[in-house]
FIPAMI-322084 format. One line per 4 residues: number of its first residue (from 0); for each residue x, y, z of C-alpha. Coordinates in nm, 3 decimals. Each point is the difference from the previous one (the first is absolute). Example, Ala and Ser with C-alpha at 12.3 -4.5 7.8 and 13.67 -1.06 7.14 Angstrom:
! residues 2
0) 1.230 -0.450 0.780  0.137 0.344 -0.066;
***
This chain:
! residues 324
0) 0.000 0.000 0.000  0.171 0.301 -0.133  -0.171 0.330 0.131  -0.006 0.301 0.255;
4) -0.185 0.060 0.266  -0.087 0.372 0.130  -0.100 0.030 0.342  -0.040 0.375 0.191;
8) 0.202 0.103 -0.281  0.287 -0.272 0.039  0.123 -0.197 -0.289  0.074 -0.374 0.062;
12) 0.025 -0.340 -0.145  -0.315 -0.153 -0.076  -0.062 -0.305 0.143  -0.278 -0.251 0.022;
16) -0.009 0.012 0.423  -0.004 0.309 -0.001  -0.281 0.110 -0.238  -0.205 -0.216 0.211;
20) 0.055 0.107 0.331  -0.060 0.374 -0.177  -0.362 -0.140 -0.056  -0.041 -0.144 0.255;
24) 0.063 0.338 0.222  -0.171 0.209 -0.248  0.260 0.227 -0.057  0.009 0.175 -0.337;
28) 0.305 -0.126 -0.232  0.098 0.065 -0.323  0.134 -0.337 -0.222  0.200 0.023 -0.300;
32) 0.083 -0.323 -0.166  0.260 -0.059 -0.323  -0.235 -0.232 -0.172  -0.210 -0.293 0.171;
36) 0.217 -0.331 0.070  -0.206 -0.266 0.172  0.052 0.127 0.331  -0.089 0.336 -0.062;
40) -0.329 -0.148 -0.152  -0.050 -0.181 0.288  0.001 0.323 0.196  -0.248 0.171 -0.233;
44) -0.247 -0.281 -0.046  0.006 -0.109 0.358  0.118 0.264 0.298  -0.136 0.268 -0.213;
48) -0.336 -0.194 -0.127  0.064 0.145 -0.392  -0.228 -0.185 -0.208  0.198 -0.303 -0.204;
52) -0.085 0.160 -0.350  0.192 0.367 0.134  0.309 -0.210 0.123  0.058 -0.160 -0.355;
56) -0.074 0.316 -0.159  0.231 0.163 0.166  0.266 -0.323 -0.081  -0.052 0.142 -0.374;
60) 0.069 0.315 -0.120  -0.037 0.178 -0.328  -0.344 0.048 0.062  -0.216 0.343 -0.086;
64) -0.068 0.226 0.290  -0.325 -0.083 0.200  -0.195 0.024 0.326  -0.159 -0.323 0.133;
68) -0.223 0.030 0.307  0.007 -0.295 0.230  -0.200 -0.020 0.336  0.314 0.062 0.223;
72) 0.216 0.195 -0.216  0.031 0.177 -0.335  0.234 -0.097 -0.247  0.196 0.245 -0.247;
76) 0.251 -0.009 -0.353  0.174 0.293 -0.006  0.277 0.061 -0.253  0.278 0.298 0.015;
80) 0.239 0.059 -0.288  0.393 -0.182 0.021  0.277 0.224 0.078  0.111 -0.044 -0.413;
84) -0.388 0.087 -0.131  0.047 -0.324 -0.233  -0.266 -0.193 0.248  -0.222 0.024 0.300;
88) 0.024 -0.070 0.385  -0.228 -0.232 0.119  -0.168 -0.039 0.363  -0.269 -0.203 0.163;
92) -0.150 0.168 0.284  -0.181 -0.173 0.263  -0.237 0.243 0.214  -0.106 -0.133 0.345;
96) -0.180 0.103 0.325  0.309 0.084 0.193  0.343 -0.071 -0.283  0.072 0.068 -0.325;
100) 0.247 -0.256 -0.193  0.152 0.063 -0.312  0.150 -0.206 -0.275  0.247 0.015 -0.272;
104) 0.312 -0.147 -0.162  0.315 0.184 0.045  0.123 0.316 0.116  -0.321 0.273 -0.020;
108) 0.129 0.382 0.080  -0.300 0.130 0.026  -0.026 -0.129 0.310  0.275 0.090 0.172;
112) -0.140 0.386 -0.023  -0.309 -0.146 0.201  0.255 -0.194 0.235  0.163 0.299 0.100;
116) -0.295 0.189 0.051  -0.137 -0.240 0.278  0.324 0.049 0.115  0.034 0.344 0.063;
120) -0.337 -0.041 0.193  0.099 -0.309 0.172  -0.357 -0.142 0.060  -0.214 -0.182 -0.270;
124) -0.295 0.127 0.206  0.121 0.365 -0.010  0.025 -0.022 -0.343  -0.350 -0.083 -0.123;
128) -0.253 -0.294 -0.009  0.045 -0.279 -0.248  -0.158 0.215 -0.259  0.226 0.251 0.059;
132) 0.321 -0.245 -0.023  -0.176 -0.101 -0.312  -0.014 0.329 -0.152  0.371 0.063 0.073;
136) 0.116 -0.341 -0.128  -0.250 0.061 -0.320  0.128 0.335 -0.009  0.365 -0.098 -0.085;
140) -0.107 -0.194 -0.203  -0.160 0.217 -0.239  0.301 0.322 0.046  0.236 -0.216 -0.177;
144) -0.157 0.017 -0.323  0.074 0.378 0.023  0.348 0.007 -0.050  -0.017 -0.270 -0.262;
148) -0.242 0.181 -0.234  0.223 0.301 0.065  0.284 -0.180 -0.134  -0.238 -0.082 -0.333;
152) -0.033 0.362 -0.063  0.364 0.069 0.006  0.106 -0.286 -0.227  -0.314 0.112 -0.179;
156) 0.140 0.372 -0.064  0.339 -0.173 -0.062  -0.096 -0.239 -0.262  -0.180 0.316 -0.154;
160) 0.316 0.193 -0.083  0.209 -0.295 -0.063  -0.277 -0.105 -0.279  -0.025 0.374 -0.169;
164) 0.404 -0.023 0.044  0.072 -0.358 -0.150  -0.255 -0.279 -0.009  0.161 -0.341 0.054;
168) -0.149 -0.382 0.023  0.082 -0.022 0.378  -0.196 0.334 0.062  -0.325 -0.246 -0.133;
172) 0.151 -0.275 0.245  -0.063 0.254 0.301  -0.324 0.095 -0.094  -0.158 -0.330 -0.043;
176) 0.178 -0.026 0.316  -0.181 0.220 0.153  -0.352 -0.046 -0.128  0.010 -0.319 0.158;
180) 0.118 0.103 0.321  -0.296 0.284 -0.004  -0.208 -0.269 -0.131  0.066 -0.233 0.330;
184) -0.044 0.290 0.243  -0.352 0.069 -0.173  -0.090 -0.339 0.069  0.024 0.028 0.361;
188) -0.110 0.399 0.032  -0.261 -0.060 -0.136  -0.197 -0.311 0.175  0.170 0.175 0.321;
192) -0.129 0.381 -0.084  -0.372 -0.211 -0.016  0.051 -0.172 0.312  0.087 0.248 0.213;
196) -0.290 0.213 -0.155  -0.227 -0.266 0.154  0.122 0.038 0.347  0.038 0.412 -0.069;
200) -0.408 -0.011 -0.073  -0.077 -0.286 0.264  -0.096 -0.229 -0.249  0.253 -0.244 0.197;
204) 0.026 0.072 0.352  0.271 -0.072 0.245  -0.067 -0.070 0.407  0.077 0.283 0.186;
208) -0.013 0.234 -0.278  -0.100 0.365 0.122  -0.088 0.282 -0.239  0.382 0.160 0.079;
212) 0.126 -0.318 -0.102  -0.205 0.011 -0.323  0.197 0.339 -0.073  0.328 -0.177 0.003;
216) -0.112 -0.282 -0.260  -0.178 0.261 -0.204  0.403 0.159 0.002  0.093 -0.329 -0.121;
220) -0.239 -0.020 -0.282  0.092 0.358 -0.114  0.358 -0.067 -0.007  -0.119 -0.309 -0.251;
224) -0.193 0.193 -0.214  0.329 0.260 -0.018  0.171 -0.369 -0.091  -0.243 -0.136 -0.241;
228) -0.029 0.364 -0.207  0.391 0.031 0.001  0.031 -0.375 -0.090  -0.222 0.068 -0.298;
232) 0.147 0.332 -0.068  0.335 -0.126 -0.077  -0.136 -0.330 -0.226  -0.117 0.243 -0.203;
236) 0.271 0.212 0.011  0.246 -0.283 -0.061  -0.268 -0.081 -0.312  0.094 0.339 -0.164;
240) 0.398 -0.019 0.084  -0.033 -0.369 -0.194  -0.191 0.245 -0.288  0.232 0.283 -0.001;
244) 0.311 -0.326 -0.041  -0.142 -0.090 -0.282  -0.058 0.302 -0.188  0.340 0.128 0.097;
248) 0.126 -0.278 -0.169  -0.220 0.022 -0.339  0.074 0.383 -0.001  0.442 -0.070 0.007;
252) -0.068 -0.293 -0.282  -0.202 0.234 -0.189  0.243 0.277 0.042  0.280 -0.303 -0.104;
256) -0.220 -0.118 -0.291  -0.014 0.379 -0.113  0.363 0.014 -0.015  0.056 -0.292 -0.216;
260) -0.230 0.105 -0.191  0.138 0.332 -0.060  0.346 -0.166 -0.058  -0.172 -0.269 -0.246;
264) -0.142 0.306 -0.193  0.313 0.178 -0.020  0.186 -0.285 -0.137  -0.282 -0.061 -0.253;
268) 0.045 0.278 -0.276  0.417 -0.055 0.051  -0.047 -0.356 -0.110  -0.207 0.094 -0.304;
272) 0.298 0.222 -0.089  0.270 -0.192 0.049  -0.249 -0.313 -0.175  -0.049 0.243 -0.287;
276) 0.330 0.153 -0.055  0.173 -0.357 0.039  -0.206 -0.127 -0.290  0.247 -0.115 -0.332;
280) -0.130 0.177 -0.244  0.193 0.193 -0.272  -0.099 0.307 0.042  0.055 0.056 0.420;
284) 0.347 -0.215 -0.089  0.154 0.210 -0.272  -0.147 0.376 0.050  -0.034 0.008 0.357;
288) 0.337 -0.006 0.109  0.277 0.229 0.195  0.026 0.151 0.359  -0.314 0.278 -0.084;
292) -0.249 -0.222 -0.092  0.094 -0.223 0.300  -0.041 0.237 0.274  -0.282 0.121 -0.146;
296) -0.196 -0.318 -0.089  0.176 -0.245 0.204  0.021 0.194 0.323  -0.218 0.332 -0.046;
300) -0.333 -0.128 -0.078  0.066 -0.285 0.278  0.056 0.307 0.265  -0.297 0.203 -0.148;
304) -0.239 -0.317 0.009  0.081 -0.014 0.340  -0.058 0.335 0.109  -0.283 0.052 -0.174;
308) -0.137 -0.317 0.201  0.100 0.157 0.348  -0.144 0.351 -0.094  -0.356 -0.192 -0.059;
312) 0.026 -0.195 0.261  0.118 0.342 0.300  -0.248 0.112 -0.192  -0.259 -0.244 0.073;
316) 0.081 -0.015 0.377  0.192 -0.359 0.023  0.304 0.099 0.088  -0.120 0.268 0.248;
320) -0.021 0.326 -0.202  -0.301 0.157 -0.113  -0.333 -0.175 -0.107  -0.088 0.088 -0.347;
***
């Protein structure tokens, strides 16, 4: 049984004896597990009386977020967003009469904020009821998609003047990227945003709940709305980046296809004079001949052809001058 066990604002190792004689007294305890082995199960399902079907949901995770009411307790998904953005943070929590227990796998920072703050008050009971630990643990939860969605709109801004600067193939690679990261956090936001909507308006309601307590929840649901409108935001945001990639790139090949074309043109009326004059017949053999008629058939109407083609086409606006 891997956990922690907060008591009157002490941290300690959770331990099977000791969860029950916390019961047993009454006393108000906070347990935080690292994933359910069979002991910790055991714990749940029996000194705790969690219903069977709870314990082996909370054995699984990847699951959406959710509120189950049970007769003794209330059972909540929550998600937060990982420390990289790439994925989600998930916890089971387990809401009872006098405890609150919490599960997940691995380190979870958002709760050592909420650790410390029990802390620095140095009684579970001075800090607030269950509901109240609930909020702050919930709370956490839901701040760390802030700084992550902040990070989007940098890299967001970023990619924008790399793109207008030089569009590349990895520049696509970090965008799909990140539509699928934004694309995971929407899928928990979202079902979240709706559940705690249902315990803002009372469609789900919580023991103990008092209409102050309803203010803090209603907090929570605000800051998911804030979450869910960002989230969507910046999809569609990252939708026109992927749009202004792509037409970068057509514009520089059609600017590359309008040079070779220019150069193509250019060369066109040279090799219908050098075609022409290199032809073996008598007359451009025997009277055309000497240095004159040279320069001035061989080179000069070679240079004029091709100025002539550059004045039509500064002319014409394609290589930056004036439009006709």
């Amino acid at each position: 049984m891997q956990g922690t066990l907060v008591v009157d604002g002490a941290r300690t190792q959770a331990t099977a004896g000791a969860v029950a004689d916390l019961v047993t007294s009454g006393t108000q305890f906070w347990l935080d597990l690292d994933g359910v082995d069979e002991e910790s199960a055991g714990v749940l399902a029996t000194t705790l009386g969690i219903h069977p079907l709870a314990v082996e949901d909370a054995e699984h995770f990847g699951q959406r977020p959710k509120i189950d009411e049970f007769d003794d307790f209330t059972y909540f998904v929550v998600h937060g967003a990982s420390a990289g953005g790439s994925g989600t943070s998930e916890m089971h929590v387990f809401l009872l009469a006098h405890s609150v227990v919490t599960v997940h796998r691995g380190d979870c920072p958002a709760l050592t904020d909420v650790f410390g703050r029990i802390e620095r008050h140095h009684n579970i009971a001075d800090v607030s009821t269950q509901l109240t630990l609930l909020y702050m643990i919930v709370d956490s939860l839901i701040d760390t998609f802030f700084p992550v969605l902040s990070q989007f709109d940098d890299r967001i801004d970023e990619l924008e003047d790399e793109i207008l600067r030089q569009p590349t193939e990895a520049q696509l690679g970090v965008l799909f990227e990140m539509k699928r990261s934004l694309i995971t956090l929407r899928k928990v936001v979202t079902p979240q945003r709706d559940m705690f909507a249902a315990l803002a308006s009372g469609l789900v309601e919580l023991p103990g709940m008092t209409e102050e307590g309803q203010r803090y929840f209603r907090d929570l649901y605000d800051h998911l709305i804030r979450i869910a409108d960002v989230v969507d935001g910046y999809r569609d945001l990252l939708s026109g980046v992927m749009d202004t990639h792509v037409s970068t790139v057509s514009n520089r090949l059609n600017v590359v296809m309008k040079q070779l074309t220019i150069i193509a043109t250019i060369f066109l009326p040279l090799s219908y004079l050098t075609g022409f004059f290199g032809q073996n017949f008598s007359f451009l053999v025997v009277h055309i001949t000497g240095r004159f008629p040279f320069i001035a058939f061989g080179l000069g109407l070679e240079v004029a052809a091709a100025l002539v083609l550059f004045y039509f086409f500064r002319k014409r606006g394609w290589l930056g001058g004036p439009t006709a």
